[in-house]
PQR file with spaces between the fields and no chain letter, atoms N, CA, C, O and H, PARSE charges and radii, in Angstrom:
ATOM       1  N    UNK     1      -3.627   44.301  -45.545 -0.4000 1.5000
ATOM       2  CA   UNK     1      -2.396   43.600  -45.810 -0.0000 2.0000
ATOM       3  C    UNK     1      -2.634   42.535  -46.879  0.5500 1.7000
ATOM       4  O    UNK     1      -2.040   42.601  -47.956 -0.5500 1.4000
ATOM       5  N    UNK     2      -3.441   41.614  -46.615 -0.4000 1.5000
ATOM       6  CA   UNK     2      -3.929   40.628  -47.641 -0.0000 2.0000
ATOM       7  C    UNK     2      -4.248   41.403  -48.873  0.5500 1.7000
ATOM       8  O    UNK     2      -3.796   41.041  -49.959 -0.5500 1.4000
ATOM       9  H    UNK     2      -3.924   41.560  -45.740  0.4000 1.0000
ATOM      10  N    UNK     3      -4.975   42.406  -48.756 -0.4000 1.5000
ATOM      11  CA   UNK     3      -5.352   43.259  -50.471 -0.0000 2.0000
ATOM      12  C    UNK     3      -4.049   43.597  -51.111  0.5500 1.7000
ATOM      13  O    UNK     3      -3.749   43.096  -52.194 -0.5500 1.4000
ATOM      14  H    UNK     3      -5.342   42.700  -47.873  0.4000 1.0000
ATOM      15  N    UNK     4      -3.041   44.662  -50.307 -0.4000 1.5000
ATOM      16  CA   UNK     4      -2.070   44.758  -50.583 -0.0000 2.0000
ATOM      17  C    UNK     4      -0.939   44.073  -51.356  0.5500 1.7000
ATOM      18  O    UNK     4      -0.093   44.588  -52.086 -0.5500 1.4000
ATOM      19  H    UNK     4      -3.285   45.069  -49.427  0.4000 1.0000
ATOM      20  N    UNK     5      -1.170   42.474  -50.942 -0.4000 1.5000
ATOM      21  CA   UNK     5      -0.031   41.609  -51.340 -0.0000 2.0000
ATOM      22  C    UNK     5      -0.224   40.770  -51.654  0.5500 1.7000
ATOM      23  O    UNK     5       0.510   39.789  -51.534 -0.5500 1.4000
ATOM      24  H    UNK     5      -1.858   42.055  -50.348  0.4000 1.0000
ATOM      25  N    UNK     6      -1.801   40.819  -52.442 -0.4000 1.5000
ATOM      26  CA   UNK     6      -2.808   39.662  -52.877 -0.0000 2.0000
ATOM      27  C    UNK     6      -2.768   38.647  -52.332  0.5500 1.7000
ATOM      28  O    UNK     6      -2.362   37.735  -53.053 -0.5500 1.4000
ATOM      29  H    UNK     6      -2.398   41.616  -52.540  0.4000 1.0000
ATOM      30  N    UNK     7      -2.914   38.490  -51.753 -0.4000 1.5000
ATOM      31  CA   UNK     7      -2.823   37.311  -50.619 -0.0000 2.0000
ATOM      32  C    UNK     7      -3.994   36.206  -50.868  0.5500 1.7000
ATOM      33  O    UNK     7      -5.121   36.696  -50.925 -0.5500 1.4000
ATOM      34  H    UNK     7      -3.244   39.231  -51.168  0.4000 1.0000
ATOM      35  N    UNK     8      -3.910   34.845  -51.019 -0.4000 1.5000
ATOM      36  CA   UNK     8      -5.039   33.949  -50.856 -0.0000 2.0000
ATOM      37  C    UNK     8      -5.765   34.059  -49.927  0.5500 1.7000
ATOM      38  O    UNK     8      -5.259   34.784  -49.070 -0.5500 1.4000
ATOM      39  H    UNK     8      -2.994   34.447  -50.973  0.4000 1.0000
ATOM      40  N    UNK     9      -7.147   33.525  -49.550 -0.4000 1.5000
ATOM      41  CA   UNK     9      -7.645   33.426  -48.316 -0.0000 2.0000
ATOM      42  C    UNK     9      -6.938   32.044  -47.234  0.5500 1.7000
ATOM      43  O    UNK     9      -6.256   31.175  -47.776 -0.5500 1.4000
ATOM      44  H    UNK     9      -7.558   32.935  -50.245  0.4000 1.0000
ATOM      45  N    UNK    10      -7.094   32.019  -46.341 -0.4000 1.5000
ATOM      46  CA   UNK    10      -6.548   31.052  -45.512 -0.0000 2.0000
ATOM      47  C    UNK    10      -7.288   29.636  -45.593  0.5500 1.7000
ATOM      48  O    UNK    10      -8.467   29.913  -45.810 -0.5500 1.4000
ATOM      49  H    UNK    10      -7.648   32.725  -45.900  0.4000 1.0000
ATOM      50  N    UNK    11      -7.172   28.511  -45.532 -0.4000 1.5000
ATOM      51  CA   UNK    11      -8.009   27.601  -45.304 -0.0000 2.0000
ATOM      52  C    UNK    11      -9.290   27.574  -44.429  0.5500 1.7000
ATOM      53  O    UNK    11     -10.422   27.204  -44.740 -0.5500 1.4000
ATOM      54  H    UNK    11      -6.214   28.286  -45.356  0.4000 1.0000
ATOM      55  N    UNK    12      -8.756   28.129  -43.097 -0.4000 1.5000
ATOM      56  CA   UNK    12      -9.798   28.608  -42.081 -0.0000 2.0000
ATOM      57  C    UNK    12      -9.673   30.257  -41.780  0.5500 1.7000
ATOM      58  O    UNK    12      -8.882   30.775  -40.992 -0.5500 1.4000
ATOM      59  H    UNK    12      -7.837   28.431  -42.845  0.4000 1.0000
ATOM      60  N    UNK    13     -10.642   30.928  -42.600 -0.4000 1.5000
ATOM      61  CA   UNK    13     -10.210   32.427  -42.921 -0.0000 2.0000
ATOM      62  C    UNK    13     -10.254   33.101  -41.415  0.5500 1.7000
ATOM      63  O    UNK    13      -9.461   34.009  -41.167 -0.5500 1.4000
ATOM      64  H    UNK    13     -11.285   30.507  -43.240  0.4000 1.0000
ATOM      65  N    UNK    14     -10.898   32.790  -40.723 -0.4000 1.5000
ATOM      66  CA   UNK    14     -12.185   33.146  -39.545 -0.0000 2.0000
ATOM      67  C    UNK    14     -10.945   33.168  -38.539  0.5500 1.7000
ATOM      68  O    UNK    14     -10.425   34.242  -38.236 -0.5500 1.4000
ATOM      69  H    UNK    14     -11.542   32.052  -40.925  0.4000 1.0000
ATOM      70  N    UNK    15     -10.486   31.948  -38.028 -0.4000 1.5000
ATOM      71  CA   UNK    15      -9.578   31.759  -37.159 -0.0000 2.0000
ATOM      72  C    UNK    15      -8.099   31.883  -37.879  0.5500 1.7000
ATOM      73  O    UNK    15      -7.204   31.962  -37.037 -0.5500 1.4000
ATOM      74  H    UNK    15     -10.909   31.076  -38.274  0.4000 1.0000
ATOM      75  N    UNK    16      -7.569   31.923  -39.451 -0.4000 1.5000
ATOM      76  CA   UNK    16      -6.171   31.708  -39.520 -0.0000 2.0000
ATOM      77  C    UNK    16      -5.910   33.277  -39.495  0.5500 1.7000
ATOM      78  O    UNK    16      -4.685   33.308  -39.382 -0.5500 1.4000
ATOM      79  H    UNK    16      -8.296   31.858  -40.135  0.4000 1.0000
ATOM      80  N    UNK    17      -6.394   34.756  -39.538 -0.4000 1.5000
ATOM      81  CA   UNK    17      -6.538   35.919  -40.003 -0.0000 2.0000
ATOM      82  C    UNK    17      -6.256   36.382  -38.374  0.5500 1.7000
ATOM      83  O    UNK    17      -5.376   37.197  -38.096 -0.5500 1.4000
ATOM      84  H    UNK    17      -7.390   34.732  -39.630  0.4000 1.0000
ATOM      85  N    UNK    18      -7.150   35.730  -37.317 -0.4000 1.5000
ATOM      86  CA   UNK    18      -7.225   35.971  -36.326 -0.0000 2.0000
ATOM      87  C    UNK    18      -5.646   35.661  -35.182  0.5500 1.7000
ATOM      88  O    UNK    18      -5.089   36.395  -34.366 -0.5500 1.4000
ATOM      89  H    UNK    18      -7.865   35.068  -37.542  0.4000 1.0000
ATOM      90  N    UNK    19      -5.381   34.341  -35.613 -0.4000 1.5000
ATOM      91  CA   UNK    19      -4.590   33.844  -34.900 -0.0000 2.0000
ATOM      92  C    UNK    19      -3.261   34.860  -35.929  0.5500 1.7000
ATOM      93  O    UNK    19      -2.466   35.560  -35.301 -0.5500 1.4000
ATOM      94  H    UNK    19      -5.834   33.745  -36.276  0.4000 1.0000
ATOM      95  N    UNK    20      -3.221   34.824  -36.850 -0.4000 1.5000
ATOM      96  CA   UNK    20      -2.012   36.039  -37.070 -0.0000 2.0000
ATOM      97  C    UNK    20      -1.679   37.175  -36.926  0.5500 1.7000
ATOM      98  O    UNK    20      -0.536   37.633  -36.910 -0.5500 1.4000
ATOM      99  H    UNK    20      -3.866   34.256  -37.360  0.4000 1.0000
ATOM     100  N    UNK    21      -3.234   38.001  -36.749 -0.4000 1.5000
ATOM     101  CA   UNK    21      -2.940   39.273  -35.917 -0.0000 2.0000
ATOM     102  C    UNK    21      -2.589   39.777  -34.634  0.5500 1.7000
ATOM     103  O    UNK    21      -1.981   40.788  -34.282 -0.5500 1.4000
ATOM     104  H    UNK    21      -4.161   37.629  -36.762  0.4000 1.0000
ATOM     105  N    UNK    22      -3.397   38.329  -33.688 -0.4000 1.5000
ATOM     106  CA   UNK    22      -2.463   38.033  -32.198 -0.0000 2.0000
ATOM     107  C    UNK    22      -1.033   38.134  -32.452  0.5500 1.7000
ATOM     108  O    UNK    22      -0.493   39.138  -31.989 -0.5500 1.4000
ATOM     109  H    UNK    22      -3.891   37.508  -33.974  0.4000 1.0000
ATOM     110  N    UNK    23      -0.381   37.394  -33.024 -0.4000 1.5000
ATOM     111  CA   UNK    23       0.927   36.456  -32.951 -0.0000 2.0000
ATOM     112  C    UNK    23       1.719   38.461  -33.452  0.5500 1.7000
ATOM     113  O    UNK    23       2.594   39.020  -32.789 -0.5500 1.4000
ATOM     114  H    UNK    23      -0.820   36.578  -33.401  0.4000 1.0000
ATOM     115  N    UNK    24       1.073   39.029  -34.660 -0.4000 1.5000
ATOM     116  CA   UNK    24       2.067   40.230  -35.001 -0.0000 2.0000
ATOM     117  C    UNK    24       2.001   41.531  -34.066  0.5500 1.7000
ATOM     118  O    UNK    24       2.831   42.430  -33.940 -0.5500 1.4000
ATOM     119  H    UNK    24       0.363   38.576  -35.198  0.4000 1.0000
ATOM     120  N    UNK    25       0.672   41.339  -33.410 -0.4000 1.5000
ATOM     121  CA   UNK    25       0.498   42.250  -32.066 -0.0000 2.0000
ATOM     122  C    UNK    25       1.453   41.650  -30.790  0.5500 1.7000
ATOM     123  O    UNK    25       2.489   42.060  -30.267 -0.5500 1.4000
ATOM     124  H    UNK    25      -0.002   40.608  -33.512  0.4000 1.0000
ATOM     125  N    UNK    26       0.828   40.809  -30.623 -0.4000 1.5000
ATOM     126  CA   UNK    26       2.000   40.128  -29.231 -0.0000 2.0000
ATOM     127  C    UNK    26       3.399   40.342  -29.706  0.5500 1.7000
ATOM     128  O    UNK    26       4.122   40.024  -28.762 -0.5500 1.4000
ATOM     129  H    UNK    26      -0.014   40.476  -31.048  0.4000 1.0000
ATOM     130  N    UNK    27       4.132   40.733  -30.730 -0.4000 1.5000
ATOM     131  CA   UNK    27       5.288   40.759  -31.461 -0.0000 2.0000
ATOM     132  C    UNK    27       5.674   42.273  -31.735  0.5500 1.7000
ATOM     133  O    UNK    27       6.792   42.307  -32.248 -0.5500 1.4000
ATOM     134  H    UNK    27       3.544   40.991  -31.497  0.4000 1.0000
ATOM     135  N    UNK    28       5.260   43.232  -31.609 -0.4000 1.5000
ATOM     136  CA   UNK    28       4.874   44.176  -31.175 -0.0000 2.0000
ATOM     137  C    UNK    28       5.010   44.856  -32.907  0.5500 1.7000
ATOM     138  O    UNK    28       5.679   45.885  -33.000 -0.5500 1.4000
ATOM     139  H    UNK    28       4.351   43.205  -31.192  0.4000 1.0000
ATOM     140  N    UNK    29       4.614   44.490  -33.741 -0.4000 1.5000
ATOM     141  CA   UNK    29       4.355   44.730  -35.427 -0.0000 2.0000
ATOM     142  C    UNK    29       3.624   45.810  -35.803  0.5500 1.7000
ATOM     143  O    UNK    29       3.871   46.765  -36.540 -0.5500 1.4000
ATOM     144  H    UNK    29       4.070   43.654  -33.666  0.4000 1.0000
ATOM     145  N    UNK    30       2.428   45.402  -34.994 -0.4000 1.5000
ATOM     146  CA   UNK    30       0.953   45.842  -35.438 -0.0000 2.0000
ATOM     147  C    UNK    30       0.242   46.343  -33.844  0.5500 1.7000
ATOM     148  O    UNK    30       0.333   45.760  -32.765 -0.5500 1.4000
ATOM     149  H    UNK    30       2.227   44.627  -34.395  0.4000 1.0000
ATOM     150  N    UNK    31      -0.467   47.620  -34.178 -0.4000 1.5000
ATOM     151  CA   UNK    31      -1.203   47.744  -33.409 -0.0000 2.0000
ATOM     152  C    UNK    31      -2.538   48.354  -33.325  0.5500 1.7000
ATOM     153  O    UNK    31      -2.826   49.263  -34.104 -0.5500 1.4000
ATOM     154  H    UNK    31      -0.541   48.094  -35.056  0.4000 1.0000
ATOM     155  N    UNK    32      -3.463   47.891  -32.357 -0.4000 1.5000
ATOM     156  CA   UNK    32      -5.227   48.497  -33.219 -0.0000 2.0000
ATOM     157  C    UNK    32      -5.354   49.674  -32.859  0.5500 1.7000
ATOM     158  O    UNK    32      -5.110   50.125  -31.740 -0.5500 1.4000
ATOM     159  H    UNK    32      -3.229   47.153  -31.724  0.4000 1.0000
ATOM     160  N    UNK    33      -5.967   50.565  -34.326 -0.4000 1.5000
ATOM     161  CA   UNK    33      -6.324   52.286  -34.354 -0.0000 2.0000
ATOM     162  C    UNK    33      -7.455   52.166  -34.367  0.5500 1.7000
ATOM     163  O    UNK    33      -7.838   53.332  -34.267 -0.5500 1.4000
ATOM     164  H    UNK    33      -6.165   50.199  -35.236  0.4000 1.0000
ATOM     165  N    UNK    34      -8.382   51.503  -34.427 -0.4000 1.5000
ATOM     166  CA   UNK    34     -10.033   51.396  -34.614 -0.0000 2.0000
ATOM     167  C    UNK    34     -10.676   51.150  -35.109  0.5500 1.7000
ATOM     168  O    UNK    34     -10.234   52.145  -35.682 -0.5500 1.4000
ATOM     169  H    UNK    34      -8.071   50.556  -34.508  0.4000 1.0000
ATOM     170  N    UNK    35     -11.430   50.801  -35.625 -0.4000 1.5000
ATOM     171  CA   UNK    35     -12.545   50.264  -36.453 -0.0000 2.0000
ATOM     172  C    UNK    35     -13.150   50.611  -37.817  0.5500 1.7000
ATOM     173  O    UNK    35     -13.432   51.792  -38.023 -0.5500 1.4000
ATOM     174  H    UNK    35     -11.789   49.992  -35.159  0.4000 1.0000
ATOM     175  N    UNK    36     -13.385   49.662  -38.804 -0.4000 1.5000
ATOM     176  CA   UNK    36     -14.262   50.527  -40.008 -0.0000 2.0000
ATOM     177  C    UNK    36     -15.326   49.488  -40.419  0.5500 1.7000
ATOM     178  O    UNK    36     -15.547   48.700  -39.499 -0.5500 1.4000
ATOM     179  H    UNK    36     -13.156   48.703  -38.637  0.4000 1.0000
ATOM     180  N    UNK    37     -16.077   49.250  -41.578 -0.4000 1.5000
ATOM     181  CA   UNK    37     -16.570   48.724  -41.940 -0.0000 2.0000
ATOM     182  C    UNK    37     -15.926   47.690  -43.379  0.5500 1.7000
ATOM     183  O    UNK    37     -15.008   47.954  -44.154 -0.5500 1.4000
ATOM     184  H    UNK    37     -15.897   49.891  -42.325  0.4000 1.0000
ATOM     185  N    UNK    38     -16.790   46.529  -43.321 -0.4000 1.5000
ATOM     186  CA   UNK    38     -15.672   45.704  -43.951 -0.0000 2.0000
ATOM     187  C    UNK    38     -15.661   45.565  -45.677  0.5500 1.7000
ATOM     188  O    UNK    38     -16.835   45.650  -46.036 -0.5500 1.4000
ATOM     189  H    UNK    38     -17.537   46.315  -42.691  0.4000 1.0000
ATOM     190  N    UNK    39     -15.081   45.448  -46.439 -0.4000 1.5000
ATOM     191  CA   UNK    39     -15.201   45.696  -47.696 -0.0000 2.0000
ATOM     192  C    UNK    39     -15.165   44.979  -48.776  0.5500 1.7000
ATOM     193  O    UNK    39     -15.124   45.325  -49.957 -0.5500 1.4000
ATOM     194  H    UNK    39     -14.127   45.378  -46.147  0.4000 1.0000
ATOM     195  N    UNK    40     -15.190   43.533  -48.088 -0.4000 1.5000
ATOM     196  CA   UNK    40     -15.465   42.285  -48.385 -0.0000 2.0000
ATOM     197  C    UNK    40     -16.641   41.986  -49.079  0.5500 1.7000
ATOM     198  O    UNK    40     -17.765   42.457  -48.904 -0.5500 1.4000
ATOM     199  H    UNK    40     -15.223   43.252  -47.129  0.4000 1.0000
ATOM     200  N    UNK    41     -16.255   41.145  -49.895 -0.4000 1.5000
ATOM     201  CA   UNK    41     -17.985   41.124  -50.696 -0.0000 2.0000
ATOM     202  C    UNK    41     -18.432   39.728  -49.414  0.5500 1.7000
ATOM     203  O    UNK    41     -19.615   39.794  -49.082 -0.5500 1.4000
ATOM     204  H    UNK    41     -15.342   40.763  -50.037  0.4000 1.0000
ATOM     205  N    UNK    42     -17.909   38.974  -48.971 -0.4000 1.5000
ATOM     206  CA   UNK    42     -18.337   37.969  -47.606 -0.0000 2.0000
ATOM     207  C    UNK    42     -18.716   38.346  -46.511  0.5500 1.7000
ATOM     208  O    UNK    42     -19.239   37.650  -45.640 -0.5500 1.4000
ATOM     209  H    UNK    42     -16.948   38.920  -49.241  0.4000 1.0000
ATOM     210  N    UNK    43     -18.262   40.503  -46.443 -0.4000 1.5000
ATOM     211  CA   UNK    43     -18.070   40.734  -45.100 -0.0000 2.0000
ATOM     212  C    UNK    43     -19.389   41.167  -44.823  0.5500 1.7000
ATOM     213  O    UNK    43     -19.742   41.634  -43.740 -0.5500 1.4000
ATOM     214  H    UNK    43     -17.837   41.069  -47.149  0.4000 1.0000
ATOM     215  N    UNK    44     -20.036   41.024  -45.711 -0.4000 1.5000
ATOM     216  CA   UNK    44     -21.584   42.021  -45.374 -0.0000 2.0000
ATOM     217  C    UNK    44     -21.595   43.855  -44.626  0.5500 1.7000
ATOM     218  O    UNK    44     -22.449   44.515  -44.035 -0.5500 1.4000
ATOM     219  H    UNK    44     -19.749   40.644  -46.591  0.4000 1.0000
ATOM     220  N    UNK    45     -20.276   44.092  -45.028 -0.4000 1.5000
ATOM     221  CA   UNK    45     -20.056   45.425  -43.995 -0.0000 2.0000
ATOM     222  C    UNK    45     -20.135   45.415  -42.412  0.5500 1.7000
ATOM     223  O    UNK    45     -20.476   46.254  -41.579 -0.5500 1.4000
ATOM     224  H    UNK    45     -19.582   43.555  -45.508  0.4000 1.0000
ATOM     225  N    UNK    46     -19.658   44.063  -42.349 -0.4000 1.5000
ATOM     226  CA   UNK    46     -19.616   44.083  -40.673 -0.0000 2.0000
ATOM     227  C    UNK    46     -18.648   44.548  -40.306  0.5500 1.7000
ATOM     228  O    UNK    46     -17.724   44.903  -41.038 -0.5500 1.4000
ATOM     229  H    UNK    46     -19.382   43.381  -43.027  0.4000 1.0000
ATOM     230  N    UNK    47     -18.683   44.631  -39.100 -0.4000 1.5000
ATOM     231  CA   UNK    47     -17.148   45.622  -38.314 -0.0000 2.0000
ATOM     232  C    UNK    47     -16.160   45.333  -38.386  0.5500 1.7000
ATOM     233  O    UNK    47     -16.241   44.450  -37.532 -0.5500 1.4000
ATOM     234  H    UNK    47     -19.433   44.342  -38.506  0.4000 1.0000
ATOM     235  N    UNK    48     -15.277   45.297  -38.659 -0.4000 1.5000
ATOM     236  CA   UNK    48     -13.524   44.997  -38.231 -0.0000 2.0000
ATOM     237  C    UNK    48     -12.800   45.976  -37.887  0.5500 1.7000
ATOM     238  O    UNK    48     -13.122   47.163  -37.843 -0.5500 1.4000
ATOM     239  H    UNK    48     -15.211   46.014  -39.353  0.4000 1.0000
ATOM     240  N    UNK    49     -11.492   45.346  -37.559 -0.4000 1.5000
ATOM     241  CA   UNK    49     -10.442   45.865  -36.490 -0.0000 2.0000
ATOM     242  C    UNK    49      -9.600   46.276  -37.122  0.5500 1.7000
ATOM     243  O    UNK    49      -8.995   45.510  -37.871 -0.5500 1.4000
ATOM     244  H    UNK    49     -11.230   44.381  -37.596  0.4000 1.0000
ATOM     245  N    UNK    50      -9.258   47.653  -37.042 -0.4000 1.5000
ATOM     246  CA   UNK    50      -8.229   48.591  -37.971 -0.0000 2.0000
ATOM     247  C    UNK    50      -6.868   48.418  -37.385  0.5500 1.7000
ATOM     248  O    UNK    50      -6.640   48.863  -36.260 -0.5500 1.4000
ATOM     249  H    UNK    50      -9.750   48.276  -36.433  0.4000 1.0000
ATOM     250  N    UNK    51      -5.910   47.773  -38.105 -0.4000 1.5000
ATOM     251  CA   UNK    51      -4.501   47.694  -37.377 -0.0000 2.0000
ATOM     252  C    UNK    51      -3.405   48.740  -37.923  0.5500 1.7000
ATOM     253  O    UNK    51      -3.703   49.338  -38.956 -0.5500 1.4000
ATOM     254  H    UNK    51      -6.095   47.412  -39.018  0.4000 1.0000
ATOM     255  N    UNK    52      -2.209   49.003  -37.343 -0.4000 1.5000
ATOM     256  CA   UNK    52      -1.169   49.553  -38.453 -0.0000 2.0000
ATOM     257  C    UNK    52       0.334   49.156  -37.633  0.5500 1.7000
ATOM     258  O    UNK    52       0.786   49.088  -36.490 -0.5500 1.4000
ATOM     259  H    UNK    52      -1.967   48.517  -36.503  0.4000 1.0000
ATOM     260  N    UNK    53       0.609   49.020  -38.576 -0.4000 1.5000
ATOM     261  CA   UNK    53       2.150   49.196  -38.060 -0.0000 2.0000
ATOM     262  C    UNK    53       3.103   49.937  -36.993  0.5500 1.7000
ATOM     263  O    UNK    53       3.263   51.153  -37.107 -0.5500 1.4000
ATOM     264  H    UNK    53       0.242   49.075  -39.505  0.4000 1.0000
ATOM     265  N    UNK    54       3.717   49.249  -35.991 -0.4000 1.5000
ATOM     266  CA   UNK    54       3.987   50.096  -35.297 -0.0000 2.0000
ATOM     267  C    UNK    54       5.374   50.875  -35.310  0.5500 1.7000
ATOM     268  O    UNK    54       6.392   50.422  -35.832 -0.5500 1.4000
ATOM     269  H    UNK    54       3.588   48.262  -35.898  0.4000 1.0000
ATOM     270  N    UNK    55       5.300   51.877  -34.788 -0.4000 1.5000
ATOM     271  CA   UNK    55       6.894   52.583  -35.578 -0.0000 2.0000
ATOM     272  C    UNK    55       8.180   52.172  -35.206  0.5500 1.7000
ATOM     273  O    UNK    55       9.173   52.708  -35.698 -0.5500 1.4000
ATOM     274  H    UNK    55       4.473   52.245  -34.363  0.4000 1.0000
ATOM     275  N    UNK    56       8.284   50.875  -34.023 -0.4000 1.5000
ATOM     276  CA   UNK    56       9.041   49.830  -34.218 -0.0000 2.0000
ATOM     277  C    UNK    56       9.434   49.047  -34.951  0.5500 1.7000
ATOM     278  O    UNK    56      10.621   48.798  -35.162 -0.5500 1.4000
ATOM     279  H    UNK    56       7.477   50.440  -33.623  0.4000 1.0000
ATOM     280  N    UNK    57       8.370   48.471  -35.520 -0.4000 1.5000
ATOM     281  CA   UNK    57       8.152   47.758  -36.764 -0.0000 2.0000
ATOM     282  C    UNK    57       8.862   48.205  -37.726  0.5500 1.7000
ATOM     283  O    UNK    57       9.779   47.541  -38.211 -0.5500 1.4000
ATOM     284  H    UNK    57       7.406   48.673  -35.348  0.4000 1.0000
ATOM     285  N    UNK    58       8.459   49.678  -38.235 -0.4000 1.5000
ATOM     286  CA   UNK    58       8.496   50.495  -39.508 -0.0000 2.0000
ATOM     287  C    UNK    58      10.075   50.678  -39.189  0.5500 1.7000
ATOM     288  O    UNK    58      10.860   50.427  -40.103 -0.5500 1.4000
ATOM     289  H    UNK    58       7.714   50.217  -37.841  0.4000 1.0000
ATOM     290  N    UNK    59      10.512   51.051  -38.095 -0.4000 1.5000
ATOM     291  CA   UNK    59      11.752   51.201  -37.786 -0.0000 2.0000
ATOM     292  C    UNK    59      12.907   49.476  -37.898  0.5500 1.7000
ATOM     293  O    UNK    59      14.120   49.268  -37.923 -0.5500 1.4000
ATOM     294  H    UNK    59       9.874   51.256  -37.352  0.4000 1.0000
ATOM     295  N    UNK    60      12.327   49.066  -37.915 -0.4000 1.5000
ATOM     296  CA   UNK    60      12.491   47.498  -37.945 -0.0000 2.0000
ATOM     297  C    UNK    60      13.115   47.157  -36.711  0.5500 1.7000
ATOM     298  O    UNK    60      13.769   46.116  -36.779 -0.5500 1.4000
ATOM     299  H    UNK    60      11.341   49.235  -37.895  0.4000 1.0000
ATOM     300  N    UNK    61      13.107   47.707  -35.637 -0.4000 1.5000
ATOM     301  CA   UNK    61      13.275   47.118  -34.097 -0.0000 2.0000
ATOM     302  C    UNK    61      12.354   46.374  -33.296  0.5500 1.7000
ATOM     303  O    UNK    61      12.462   46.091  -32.103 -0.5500 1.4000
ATOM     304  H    UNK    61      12.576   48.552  -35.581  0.4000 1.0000
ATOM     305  N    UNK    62      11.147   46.003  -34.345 -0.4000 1.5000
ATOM     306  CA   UNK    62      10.257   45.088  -33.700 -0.0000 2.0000
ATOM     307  C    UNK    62      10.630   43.631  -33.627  0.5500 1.7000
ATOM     308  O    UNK    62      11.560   43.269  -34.348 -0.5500 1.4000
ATOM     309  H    UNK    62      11.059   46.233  -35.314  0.4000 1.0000
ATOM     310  N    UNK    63      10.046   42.761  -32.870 -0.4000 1.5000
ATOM     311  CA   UNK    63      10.177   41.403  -32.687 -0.0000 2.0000
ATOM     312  C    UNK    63      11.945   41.188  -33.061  0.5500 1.7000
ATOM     313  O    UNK    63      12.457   40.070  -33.003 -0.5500 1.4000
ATOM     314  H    UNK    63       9.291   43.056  -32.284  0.4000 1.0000
């Protein structure tokens, strides 16, 4: 999403990235498909959490 829509990094990347994927999951937006490796030149290829849209969302009957 951030690559997508060039997005800045957050002040606190760690926790502001985190606390917004709660808030669009609890909202029923987004939901996790699984895992890949990260592609970040910061990320060292560590793991992250694969999200997508949910077809609520896409339908726009979410939140």
């Amino acid at each position: 999403m951030a690559k997508d829509h060039d997005l800045p990094e957050p002040p606190n990347p760690r926790a502001d990235w985190g606390n917004a994927t709660q808030r669009f999951a609890h909202e029923g937006l987004i939901e996790h498909c699984g895992f890949d490796r990260s592609s970040r030149p910061t990320g060292e290829k560590s793991a992250v959490a694969v999200w997508r849209g949910t077809r609520a969302a896409q339908a726009g009957r979410a939140a």
